[in-house]
N, C-alpha and C positions, 0 to 999 in steps of 0.2 A: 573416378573423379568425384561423384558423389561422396564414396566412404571417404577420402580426405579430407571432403570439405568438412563432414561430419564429423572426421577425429580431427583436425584445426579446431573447431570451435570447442571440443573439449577439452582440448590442451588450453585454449585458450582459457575456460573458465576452471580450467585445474590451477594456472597460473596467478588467476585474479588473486590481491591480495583478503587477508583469509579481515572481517570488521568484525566487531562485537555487536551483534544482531541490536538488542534492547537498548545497548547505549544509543546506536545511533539510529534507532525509532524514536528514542522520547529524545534526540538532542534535537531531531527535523521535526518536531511538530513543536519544542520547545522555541527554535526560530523563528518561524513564522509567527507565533502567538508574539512575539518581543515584538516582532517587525508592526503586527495588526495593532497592539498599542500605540506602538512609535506612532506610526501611521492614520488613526483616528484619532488621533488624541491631538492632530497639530490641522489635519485638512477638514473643513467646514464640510457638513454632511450633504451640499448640495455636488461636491464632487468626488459625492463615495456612491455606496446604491442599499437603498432599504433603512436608513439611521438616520433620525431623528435629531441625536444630542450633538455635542459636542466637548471638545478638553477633552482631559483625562480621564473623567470619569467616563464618558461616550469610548475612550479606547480600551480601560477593563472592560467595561461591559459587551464590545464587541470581541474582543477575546476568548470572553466567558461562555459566549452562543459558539468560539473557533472549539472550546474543549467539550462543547456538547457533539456536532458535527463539523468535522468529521472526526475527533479525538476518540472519543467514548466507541464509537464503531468500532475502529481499529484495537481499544482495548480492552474487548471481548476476548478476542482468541489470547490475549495475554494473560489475560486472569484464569482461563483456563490451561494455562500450557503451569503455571505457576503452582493449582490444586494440585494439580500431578505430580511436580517436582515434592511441595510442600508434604503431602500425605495429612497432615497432625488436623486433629478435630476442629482447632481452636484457626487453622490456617486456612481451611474444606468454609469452615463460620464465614471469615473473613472474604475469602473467594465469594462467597453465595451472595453477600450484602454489597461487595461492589459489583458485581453482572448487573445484580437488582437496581443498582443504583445507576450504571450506564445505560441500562434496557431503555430510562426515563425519554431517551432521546426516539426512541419508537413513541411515545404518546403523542398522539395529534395537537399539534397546535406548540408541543412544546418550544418547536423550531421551525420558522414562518420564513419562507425565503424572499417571502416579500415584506418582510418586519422584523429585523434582524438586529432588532432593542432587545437587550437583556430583560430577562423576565425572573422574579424569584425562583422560580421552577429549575433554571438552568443551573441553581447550585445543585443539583441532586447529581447529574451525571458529572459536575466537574470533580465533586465528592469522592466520587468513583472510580474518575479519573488518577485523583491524589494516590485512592488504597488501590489500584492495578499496579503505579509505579513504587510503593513501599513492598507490595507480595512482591513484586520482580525481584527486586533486591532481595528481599529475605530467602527467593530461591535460588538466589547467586545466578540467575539469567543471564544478569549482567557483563558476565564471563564468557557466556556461551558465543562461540566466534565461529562466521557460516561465510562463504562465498556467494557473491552477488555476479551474476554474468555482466560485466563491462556495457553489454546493448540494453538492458533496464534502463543505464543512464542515459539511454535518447528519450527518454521523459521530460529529462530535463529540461532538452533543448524547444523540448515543445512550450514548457514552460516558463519561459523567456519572459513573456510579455506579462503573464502573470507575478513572477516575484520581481520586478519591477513595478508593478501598479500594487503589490504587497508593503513595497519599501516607499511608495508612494510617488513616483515618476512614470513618465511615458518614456517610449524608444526613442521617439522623432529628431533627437539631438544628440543619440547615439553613432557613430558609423558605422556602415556596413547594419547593425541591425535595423538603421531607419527603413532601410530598403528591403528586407526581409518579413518585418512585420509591421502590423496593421495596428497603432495604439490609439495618439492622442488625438487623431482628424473626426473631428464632430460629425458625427450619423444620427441622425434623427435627433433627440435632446442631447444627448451627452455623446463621450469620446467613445470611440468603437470601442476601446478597453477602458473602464473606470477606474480610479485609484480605488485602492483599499484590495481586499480579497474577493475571490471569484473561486465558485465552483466546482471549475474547471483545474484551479491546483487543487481542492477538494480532491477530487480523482486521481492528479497522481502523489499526493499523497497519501494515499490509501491503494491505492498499487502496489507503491515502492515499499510501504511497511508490511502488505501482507509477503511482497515478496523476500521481503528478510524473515519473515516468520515459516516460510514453508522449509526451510533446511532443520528447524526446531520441530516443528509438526510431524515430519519425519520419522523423530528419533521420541515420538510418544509410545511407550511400551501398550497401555489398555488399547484393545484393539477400538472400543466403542467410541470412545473420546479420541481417537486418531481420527476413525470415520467423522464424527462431528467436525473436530478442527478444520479439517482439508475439506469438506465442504464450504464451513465458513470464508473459508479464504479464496477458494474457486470465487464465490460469489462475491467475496469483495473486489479479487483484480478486475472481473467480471463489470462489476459496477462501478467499477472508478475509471475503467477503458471508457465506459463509456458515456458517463460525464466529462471528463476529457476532450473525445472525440466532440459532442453535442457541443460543447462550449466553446472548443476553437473553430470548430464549423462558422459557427454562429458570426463571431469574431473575425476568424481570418476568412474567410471563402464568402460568405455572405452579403457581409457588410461592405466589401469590398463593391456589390453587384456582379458578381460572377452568377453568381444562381440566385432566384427566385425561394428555392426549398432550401427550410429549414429542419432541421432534425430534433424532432417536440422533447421536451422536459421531460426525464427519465430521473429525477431526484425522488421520484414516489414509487412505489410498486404498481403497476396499473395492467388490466389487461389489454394491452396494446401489444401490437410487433416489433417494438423496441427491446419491451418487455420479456417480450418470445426469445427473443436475440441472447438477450443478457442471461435469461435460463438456458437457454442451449449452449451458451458461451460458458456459465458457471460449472456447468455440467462439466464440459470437456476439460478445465482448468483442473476439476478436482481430480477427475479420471487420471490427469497429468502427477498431479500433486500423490496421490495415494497409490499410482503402480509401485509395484514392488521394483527396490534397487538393483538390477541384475550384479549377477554371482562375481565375485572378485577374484580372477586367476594370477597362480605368483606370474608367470612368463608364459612366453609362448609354447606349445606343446613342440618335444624336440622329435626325431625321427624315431618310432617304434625297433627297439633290439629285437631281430627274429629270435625264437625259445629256441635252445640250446639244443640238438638230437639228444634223445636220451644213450649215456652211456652201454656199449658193448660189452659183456663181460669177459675179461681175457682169458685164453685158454690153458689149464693146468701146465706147469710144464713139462715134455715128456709126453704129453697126449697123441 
């Protein structure tokens, strides 16, 4: 019963249809940034969270902080998957200056989750941003077409309430998900979910894109750069499960009053047991990500021919 259920599910994700990995990483974070303009650029900053301005320019500008995090994280391991394909000095050049340029969003301060006003600084990883998606192209990534398991996309549904407060509405006048989720009913100052963007899609977008990258990571020939990628990537599902998790807690389960505990802010590295959580969790993702693919048989082994006796030699005739 086990081993069917186990070969169902990979019939099932043999079946999924086959998407082109990179197209549809830079079309879902290219979404959301449309959506985060739309969307600050028309709602007054007291019913967003962290933003100051307002208009159009308040909606680039918060954009601009959406391509530092979480954009720039997620395109590390492209820039690397890219030097690999590329090989050429001048493409190896290019790889080195945009890492350098995404890494910008590791500096402290650059990205304040309680101050989430553009700042000069945040052009450096968008920069960077720009040259991971021109190498993609020029390594023809774009082409490269992977199978996503069909249950990734219960992400999605967790994410409901988030690209709704991305596109800038609450559920509460929707059917059927009024009743489901927790948005616009005022808990403490503001609506349990705030318009604008949250964190918590943070996470599953950086989930859903390292998990389009692990079928590419895969198929890196350098063993050392195979090691690095699939660790990167452990640690991003790693870490975007569980901003996710943390933030619909907060959100659904919470706010509600169902519990008192909250699940602390995991957007920083800290020694904490969340933190513990997210390394032993990174751990075991990459473990997943870098096993070897077992061996490919044409069919089923058929029943072994017993060997032949060996021949008798006949006797002369006349003997």
């Amino acid at each position: 019963m086990v081993a069917g259920r186990s070969d169902g599910l990979k019939n099932d994700h043999r079946r999924a249809p086959e998407i082109p990995a990179l197209a549809a990483l830079w079309a879902m974070f290219g979404v959301v940034a449309v959506e985060i303009v739309v969307t600050y650029s028309r709602e007054p900053p007291t019913r967003l969270y962290a933003v100051s301005g307002s208009g159009v320019g308040a909606g680039f500008g918060r954009a601009l902080v959406f391509l530092n995090f979480p954009v720039a994280l997620a395109a590390l391991p492209v820039i690397a998957l890219t030097a690999e394909r590329l090989r050429r000095r001048i493409a190896l050049a290019g790889a080195l200056v945009a890492a350098g340029l995404c890494s910008a969003v590791f500096w402290p301060g650059v990205v304040d989750a309680y101050d989430l006003d553009a700042r000069p600084v945040n052009a450096l990883a968008a920069v960077g941003v720009a040259l991971a998606v021109g190498l993609s192209l020029a390594a023809g990534l774009h082409r490269e077409r992977v199978r996503v398991h069909p249950a990734a996309l219960a992400l999605l549904v967790l994410a409901i309430p988030w690209l709704a407060a991305d596109l800038g509405f609450h559920l509460d006048g929707v059917p059927v998900l009024r009743s489901i989720f927790l948005t616009g009913k005022v808990v403490g100052v503001r609506a349990a979910v705030h318009l604008g963007h949250h964190h918590g899609m943070d996470g599953v977008l950086l989930t859903l894109a390292a998990l389009l990258l692990v079928p590419l990571a895969r198929r890196i020939e350098a063993p050392a750069l195979r090691l690095l990628v699939g660790l990167y990537l452990g640690l991003e599902i790693a870490y975007g499960l569980a901003n996710t998790a943390q933030d619909g807690w907060l959100e659904q389960i919470a706010k509600r009053g169902w519990t008192t505990h909250v699940i602390p802010s995991v957007l920083h590295p800290a020694l904490t047991l969340p933190w513990l959580g997210i390394a032993l969790a990174a751990a075991a993702f990459a473990a997943l990500i870098l096993r070897p693919a077992p061996a490919r048989r044409s069919g089923p082994p058929g029943p072994r021919t017993p060997a032949s006796p060996p021949a008798r030699p006949r006797a002369a005739p006349g003997a």
